[in-house]
C-alpha positions as CSV (number, residue, x, y, z in Angstrom):
1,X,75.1,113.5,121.8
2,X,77.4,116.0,123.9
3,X,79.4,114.2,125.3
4,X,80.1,112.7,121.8
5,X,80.3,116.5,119.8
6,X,82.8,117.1,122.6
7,X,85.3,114.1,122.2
8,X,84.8,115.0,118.1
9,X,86.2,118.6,119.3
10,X,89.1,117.5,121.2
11,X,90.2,114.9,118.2
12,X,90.2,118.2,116.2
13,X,91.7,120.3,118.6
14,X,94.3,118.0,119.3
15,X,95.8,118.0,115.4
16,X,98.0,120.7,114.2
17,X,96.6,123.9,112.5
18,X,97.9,122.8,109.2
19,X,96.1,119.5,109.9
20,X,93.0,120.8,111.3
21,X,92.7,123.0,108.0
22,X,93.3,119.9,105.8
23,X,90.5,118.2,107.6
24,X,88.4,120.6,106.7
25,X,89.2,120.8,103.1
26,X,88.9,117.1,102.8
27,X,85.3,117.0,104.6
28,X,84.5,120.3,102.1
29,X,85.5,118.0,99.4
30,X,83.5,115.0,100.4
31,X,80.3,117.2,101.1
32,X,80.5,119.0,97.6
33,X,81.2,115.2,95.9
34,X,78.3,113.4,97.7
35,X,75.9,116.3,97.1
36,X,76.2,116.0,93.3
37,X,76.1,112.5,93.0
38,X,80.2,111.7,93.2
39,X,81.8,108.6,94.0
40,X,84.2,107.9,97.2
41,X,86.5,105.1,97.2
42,X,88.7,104.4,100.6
43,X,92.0,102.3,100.4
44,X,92.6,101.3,103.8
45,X,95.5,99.2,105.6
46,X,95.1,96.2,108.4
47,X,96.0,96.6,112.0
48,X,95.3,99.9,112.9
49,X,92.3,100.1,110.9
50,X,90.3,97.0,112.6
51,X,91.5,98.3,115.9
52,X,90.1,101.6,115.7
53,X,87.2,100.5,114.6
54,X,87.3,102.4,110.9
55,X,86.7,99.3,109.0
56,X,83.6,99.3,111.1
57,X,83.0,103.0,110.5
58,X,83.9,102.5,106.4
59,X,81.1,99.6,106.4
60,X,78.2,102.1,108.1
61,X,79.3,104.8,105.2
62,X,79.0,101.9,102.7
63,X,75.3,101.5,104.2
64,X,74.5,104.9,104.6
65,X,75.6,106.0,100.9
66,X,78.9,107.5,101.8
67,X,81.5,105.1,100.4
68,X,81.1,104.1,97.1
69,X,83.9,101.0,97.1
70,X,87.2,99.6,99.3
71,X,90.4,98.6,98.7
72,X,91.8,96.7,101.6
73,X,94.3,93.8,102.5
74,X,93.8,90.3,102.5
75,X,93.9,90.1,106.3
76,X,91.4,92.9,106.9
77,X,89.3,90.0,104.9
78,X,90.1,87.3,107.3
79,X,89.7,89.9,110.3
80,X,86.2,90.4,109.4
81,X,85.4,87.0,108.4
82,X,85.7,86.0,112.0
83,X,84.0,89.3,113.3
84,X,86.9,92.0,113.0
85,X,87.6,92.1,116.9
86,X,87.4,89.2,119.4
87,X,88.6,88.3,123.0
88,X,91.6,86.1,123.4
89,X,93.7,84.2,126.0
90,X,97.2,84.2,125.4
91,X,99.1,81.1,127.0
92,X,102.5,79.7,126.6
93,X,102.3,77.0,123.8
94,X,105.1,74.9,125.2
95,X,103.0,74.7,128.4
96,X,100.3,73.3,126.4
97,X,102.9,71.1,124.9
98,X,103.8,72.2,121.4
99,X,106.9,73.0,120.0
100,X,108.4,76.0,120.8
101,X,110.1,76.4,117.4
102,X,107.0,76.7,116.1
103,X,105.2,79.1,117.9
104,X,104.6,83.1,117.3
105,X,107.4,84.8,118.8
106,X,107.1,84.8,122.9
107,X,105.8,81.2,122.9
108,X,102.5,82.3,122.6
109,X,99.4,80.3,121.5
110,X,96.1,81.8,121.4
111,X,92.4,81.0,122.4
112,X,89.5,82.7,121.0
113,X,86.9,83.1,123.8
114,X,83.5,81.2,122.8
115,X,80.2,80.8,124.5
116,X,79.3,77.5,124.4
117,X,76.7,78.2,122.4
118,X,79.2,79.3,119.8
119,X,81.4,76.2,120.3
120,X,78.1,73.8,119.9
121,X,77.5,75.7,116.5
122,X,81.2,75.2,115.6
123,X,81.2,71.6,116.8
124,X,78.9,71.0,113.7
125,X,80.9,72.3,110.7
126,X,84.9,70.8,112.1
127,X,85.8,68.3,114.5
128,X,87.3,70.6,117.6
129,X,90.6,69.5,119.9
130,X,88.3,69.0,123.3
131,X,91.1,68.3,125.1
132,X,93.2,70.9,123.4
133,X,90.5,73.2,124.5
134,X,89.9,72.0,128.4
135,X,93.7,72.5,128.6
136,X,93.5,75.8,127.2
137,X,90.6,76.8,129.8
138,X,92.8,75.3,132.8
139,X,96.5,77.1,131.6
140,X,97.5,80.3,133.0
141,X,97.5,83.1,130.7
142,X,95.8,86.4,130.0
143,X,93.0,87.7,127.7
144,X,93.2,90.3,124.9
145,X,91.1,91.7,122.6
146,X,92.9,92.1,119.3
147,X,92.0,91.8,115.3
148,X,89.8,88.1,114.7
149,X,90.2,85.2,113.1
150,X,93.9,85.0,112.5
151,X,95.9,83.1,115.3
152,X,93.6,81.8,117.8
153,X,92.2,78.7,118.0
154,X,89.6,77.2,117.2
155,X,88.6,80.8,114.6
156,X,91.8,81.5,113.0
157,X,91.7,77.5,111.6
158,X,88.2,77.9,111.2
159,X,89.4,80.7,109.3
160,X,91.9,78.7,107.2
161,X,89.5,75.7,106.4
162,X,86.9,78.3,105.1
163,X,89.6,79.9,102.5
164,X,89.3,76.4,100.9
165,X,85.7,76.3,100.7
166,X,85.1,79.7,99.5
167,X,88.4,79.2,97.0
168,X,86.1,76.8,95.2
169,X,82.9,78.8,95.3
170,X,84.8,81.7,93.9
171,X,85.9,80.0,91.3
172,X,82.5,78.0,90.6
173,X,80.8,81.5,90.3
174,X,83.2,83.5,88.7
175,X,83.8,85.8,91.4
176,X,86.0,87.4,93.7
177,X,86.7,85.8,97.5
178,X,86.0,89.0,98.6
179,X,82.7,88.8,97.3
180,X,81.6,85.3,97.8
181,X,82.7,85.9,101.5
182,X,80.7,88.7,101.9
183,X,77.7,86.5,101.7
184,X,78.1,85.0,104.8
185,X,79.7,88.2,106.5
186,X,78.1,90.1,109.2
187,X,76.6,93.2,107.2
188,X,78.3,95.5,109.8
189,X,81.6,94.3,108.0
190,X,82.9,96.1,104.7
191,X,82.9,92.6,102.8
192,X,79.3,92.2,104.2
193,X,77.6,95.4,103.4
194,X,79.6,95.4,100.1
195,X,78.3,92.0,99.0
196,X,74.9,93.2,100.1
197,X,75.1,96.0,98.4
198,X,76.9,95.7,95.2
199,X,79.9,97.6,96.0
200,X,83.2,96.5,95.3
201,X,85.4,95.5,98.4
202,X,88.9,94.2,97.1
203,X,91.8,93.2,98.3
204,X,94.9,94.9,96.6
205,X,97.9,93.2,94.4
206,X,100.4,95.0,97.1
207,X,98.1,93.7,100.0
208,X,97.2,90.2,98.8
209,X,99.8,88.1,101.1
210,X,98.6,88.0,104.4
211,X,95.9,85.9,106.6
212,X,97.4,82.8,105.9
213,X,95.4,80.6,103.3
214,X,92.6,83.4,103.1
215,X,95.6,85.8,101.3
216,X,96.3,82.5,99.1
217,X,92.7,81.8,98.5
218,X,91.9,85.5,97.2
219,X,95.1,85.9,94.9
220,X,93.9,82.2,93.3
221,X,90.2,83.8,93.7
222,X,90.7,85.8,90.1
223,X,93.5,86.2,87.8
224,X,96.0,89.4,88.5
225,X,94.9,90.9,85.2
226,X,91.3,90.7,86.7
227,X,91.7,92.4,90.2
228,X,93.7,95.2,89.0
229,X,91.2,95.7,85.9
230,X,88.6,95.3,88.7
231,X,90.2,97.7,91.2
232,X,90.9,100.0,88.3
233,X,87.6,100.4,87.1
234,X,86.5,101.5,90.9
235,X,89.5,104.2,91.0
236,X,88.2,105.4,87.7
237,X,84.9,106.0,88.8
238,X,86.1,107.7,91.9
239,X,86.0,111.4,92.7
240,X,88.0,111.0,96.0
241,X,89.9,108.9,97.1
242,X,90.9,108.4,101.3
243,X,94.0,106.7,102.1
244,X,94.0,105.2,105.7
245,X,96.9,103.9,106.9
246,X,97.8,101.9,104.2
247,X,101.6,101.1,102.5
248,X,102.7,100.8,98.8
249,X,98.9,103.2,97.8
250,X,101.6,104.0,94.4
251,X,101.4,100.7,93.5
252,X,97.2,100.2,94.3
253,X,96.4,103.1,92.3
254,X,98.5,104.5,89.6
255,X,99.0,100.5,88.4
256,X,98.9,98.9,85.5
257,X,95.6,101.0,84.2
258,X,96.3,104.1,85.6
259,X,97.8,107.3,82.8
260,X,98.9,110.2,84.7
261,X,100.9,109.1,87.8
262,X,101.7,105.4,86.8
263,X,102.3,103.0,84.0
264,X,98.9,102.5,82.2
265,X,100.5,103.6,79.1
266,X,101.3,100.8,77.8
267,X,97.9,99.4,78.7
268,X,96.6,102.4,76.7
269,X,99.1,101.6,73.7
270,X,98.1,98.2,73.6
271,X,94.0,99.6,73.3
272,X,92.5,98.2,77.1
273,X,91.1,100.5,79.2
274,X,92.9,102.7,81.2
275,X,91.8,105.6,83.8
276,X,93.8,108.7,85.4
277,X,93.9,110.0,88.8
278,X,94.0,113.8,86.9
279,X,91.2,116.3,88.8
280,X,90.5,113.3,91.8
281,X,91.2,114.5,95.0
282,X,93.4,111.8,97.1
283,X,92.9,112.6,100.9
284,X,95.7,110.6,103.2
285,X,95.5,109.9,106.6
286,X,98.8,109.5,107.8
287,X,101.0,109.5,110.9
288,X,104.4,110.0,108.8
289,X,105.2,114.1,108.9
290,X,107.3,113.4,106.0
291,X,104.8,113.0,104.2
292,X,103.2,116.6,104.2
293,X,107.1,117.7,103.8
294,X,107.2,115.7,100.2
295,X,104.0,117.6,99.6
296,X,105.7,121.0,100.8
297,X,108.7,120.6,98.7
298,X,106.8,120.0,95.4
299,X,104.8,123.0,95.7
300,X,107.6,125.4,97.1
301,X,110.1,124.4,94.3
302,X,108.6,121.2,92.0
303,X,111.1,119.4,93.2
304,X,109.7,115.8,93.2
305,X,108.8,115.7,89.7
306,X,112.4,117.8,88.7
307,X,113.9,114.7,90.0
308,X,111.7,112.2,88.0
309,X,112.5,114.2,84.8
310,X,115.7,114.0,85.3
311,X,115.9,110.1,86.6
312,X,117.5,111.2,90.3
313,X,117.3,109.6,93.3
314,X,114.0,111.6,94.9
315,X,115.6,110.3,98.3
316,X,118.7,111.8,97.9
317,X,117.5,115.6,96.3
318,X,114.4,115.7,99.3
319,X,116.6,114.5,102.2
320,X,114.0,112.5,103.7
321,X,113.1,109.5,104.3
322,X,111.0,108.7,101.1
323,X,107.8,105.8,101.1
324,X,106.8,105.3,97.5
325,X,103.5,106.2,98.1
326,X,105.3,109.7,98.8
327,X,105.6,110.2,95.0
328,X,102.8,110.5,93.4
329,X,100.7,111.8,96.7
330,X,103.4,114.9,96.7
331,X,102.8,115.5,93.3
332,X,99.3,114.9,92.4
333,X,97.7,118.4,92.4
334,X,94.9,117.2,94.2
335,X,96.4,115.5,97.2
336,X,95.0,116.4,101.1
337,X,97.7,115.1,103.4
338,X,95.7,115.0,107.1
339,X,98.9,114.5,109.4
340,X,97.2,112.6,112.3
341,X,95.7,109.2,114.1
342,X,93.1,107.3,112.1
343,X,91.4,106.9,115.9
344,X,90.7,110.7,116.0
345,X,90.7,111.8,112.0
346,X,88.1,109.2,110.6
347,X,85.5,109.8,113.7
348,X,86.0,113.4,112.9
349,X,85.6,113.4,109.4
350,X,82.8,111.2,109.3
351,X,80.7,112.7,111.3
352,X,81.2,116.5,110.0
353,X,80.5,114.9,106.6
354,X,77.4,113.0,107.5
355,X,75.9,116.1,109.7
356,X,76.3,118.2,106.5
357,X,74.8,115.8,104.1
358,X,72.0,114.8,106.2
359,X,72.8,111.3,107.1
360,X,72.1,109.8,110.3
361,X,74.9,107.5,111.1
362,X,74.2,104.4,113.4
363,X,77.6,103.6,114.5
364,X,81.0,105.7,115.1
365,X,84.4,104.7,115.5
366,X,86.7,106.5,118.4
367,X,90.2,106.4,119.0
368,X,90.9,103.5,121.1
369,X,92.5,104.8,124.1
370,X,89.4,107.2,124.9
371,X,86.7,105.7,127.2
372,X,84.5,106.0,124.3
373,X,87.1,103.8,122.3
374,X,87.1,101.1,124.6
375,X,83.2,100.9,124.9
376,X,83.4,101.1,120.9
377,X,86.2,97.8,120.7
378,X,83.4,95.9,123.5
379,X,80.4,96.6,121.5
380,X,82.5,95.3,117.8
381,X,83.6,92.1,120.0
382,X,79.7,91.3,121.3
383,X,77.7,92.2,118.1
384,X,79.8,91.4,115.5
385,X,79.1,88.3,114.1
386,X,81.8,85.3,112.4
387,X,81.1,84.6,108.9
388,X,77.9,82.7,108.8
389,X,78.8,79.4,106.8
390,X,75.4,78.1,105.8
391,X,73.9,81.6,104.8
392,X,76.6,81.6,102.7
393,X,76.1,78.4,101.0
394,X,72.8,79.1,100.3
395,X,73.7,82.7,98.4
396,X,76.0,80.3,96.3
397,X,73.3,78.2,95.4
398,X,70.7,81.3,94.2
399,X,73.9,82.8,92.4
400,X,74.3,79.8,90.3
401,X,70.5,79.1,90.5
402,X,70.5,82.6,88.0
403,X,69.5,84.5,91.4
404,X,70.9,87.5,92.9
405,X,71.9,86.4,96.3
């Protein structure tokens, strides 16, 4: 317990004062929400949000009441289909002998490290490459742990061949991938404890193309009009919503459906249902110092929205480099930019949130590169589970049976 309050005080010390006082707002905001019954939604990206372990850390404040929903990208789904972390050795494919031209960039083909009790289990769902494996086992190379499931063999085919299958399930049921995918999913995972739960976990229209067949599978999961009417109706309800390194949030939340930052006028005009992003609090986690100068400049002088009234160039008037997601952040009046690593915010934030609430939380993230960190990425590598086909299967069956799974 020390030793973890004092790494949770030197990720706070070690953010600017603007940012420590941001962080504190944000947790005061999350406190005041939760304690009168308010809804938190988190929109996170990939990569840096496996690594880190705060897909991890979202999933135990799904369980522990904390996060009401997700939005997240298609290959944060196939990350935690195959366990969100794993152990890899990294050979040269043309040694193996494939075809250079198609390998990843460096000549690299992948191996995802498997007990042989895990290999027996996969031996009896897809024929495996023994002698693609023994050769693999004998090459020179060197192991990495890195994000599951997406180009090591045999998970990330495993991986690919399961988009199929669960394609068709989705489809039988009427529901998203995300969903149906959750059922087999280690409940430590935020497609697992969301499936479990009843709490929506879906991937994004901007965030949709990646993990191979599992991106295709999801967009052909449900129709467009569907996930955004889905996702919209999980922004609406939202109090707060926490941005974690994520691109293109304009285009997740002030869509199709959305009337005060975005274009769900013409949703509104044409009598669907729309929802507004007016009195929410958006809290974004961000490494990108322009962004709390976008924020600066529209409260100093308005200048953001002075250019969108006027149809100029907001690059042009700010002088900086401007992301979209810039845009309506700057000028939403209740954005929280937290100018800082994921690794060291979320862990902080979390656990200020869940000592003030009450909540006793049974697992937290730390940033990578601490020793903490590293013990963190070990224990997400050993306990968390692949996708568990069969259990899967049979939630299918009670769902259409009239069951809830």
């Amino acid at each position: 317990m020390k030793v973890r309050e004092s790494l949770m005080t030197a990720f706070y010390e070690g953010l600017d004062p603007r940012s420590r006082a941001a962080l504190d707002e944000a947790v005061d905001a999350i406190v005041t929400t939760k304690e009168r019954g308010g809804k938190i939604v988190v929109a996170t990206g990939s990569g840096p949000n496996i690594h880190e372990g705060v897909t991890t850390l979202v999933a135990e404040l799904m369980d522990k009441g904390l996060v009401d929903g997700v939005t997240t990208s298609s290959a944060v789904v196939g990350h935690e289909m195959a366990g969100a972390l794993d152990v890899v050795k990294m050979c040269r494919g043309s040694a193996l002998g494939f075809d250079e031209r198609f390998m990843p960039r460096g000549d690299v083909f992948e191996f995802t490290r498997l007990t042989e009790g895990e290999l027996a289990a996969l031996r009896r769902e897809m024929v495996l490459d023994e002698d693609l494996l023994a050769r693999g086992e004998r090459a020179e190379g060197h192991l990495v742990t890195k994000a599951a499931g997406n180009m090591a063999y045999p998970m990330g085919l495993r991986n690919e061949e399961l988009a199929a299958e669960i394609l068709v399930f989705s489809r039988a049921c009427g529901l998203p991938f995300e969903t149906v995918a959750g059922w087999g999913a280690d409940r430590r995972t935020m497609i697992g404890i969301g499936s479990e739960k009843g709490l929506p976990v879906l991937v994004s229209v901007p965030q949709m193309i990646g993990s191979g067949h599992v991106g295709m599978a999801i967009g052909d999961s449900i129709s467009l009009f569907e996930r955004s009417a889905r996702i919209a109706s999980m922004l609406g309800e939202a109090d707060i919503i926490i941005e974690s390194a994520v691109a293109l949030t304009q285009e997740i939340h002030d869509g199709p459906f959305e009337c005060y930052t975005g274009h769900g006028i013409w949703s509104w005009w044409k009598g669907l249902p729309t929802y507004s992003l007016q009195g929410k609090k958006i809290i974004r986690i961000d490494l990108d110092e322009n962004l709390r100068r976008a924020w600066d400049l529209q409260r100093e002088s308005a200048l953001i929205q002075e250019a969108i009234d006027k149809g100029l160039p907001k690059t042009k008037i700010s002088k900086i480099p401007f992301r979209m997601e810039m845009s309506a952040f700057a000028r939403h009046e209740g954005s929280i930019p937290v100018i800082g690593d994921i690794g060291a915010v979320w862990p902080v934030m979390a656990w200020r949130a869940a000592e003030r609430l009450g909540v006793e939380l049974g697992f937290m993230s730390y940033a990578q590169h601490t020793d903490e960190g590293k013990a963190m990425r070990e224990w997400i590598v050993r306990e968390i589970r692949p996708l568990d086909r069969e259990a899967m299967r049979a939630k299918v069956r009670a769902w259409k049976a009239g069951r809830r799974p």
